[in-house]
C-alpha positions as CSV (number, residue, x, y, z in Angstrom):
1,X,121.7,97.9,93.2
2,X,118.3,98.4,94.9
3,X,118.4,98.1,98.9
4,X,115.3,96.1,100.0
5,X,114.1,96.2,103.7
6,X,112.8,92.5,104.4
7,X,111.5,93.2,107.3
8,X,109.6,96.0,108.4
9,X,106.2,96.3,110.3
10,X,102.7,98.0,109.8
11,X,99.5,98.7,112.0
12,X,96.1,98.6,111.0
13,X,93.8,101.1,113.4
14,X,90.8,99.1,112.0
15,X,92.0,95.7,113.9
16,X,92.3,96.4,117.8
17,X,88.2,97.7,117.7
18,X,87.1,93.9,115.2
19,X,89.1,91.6,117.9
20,X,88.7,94.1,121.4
21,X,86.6,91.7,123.9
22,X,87.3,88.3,122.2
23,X,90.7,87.6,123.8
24,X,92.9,88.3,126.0
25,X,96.1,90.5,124.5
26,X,98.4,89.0,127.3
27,X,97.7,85.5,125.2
28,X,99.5,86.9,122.4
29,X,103.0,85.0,122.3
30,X,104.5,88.3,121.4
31,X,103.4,89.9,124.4
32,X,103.4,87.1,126.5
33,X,106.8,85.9,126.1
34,X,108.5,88.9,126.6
35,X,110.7,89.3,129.6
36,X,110.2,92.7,131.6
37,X,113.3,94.5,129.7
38,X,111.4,93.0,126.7
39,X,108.4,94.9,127.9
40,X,110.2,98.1,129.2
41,X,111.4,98.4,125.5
42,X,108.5,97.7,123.5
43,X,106.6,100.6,125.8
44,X,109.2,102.9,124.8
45,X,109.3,101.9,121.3
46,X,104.9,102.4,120.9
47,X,105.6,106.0,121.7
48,X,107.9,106.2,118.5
49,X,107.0,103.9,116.4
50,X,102.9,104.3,114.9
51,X,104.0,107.6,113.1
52,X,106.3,105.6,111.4
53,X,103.9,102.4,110.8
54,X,101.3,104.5,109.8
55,X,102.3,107.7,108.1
56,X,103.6,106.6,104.3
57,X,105.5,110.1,104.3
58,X,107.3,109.6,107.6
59,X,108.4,106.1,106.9
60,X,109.5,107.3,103.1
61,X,112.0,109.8,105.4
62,X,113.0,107.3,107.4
63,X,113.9,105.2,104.2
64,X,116.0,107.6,103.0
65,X,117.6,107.5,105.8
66,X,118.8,105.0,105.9
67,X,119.1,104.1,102.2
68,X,116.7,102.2,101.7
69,X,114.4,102.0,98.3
70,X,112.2,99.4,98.8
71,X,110.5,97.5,102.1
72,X,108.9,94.2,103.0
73,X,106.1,95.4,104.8
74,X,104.1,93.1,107.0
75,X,101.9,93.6,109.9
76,X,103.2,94.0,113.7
77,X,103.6,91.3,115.8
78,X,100.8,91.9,118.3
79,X,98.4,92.1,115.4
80,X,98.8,88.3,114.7
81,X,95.7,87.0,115.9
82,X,96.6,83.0,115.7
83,X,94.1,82.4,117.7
84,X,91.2,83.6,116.0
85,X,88.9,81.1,113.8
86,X,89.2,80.7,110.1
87,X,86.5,83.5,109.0
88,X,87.8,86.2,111.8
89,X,90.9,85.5,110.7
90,X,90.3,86.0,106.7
91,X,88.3,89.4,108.3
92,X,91.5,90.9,109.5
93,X,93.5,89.8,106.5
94,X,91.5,92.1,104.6
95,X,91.2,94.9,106.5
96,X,95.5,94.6,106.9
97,X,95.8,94.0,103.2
98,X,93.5,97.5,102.5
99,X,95.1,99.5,104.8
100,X,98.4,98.6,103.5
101,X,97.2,99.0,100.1
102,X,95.4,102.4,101.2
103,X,98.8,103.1,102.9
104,X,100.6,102.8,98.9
105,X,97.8,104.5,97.2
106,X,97.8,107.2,98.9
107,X,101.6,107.5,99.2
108,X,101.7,107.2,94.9
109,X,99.0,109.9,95.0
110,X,101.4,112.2,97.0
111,X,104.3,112.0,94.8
112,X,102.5,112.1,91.4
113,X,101.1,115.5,92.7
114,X,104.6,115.9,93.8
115,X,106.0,115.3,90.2
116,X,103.3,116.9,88.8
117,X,104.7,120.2,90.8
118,X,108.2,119.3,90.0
119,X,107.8,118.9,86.3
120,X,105.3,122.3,86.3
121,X,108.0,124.2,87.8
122,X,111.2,123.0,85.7
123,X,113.0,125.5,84.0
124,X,112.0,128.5,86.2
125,X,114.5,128.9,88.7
126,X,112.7,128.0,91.4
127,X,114.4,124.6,93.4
């Protein structure tokens, strides 16, 4: 039986530079309403955790792991802009949704060539 991740987070580099300037981040309810060992921890965690929200192979590793074959993948907290009108808010949508989809197409590129190697090489010895 499959094990599915249901919740799992993603970045998008192309967001912070669209909504820089029209808000303040400290309005974000994630940020907002944390408490300081909230705070203390998420600091800790952004040094560890955009390689793994934003590299497909690192996030694969980390999958493996921990056993897991498939994820939910939706984007990180502080990249909820509720507060942003109806048409800025379609704008990030899509730039999210691409760079998720990016994300996968560029991860299935990586292990077709992978296979492509795998099945080139099977039958000669060579692991």
């Amino acid at each position: 039986m499959p094990i599915i991740d249901m919740h799992t987070h993603t970045v998008s580099k192309r967001v912070e530079p669209v909504v820089t300037g029209q808000y303040d981040p400290m309005d974000n309810p994630y940020r907002r309403d944390m408490s300081p060992e909230s705070r203390a921890t998420d600091a800790e965690q952004g040094k560890l955790l955009p390689r793994l929200m934003l590299d497909v192979a690192v996030r694969r590793e980390a999958m493996q792991r921990m056993g897991v074959d498939f994820q939910v993948i939706a984007p990180a907290p502080a990249q909820q802009h509720y507060w942003a009108g109806e048409e800025l808010q379609v704008a990030l949508s899509r730039i999210k949704n691409e760079d998720v989809t990016d994300d996968q197409a560029r991860e299935k590129i990586a292990r077709s060539e992978q296979e492509s190697c795998e099945s080139a090489w099977s039958g000669t010895g060579v692991d």
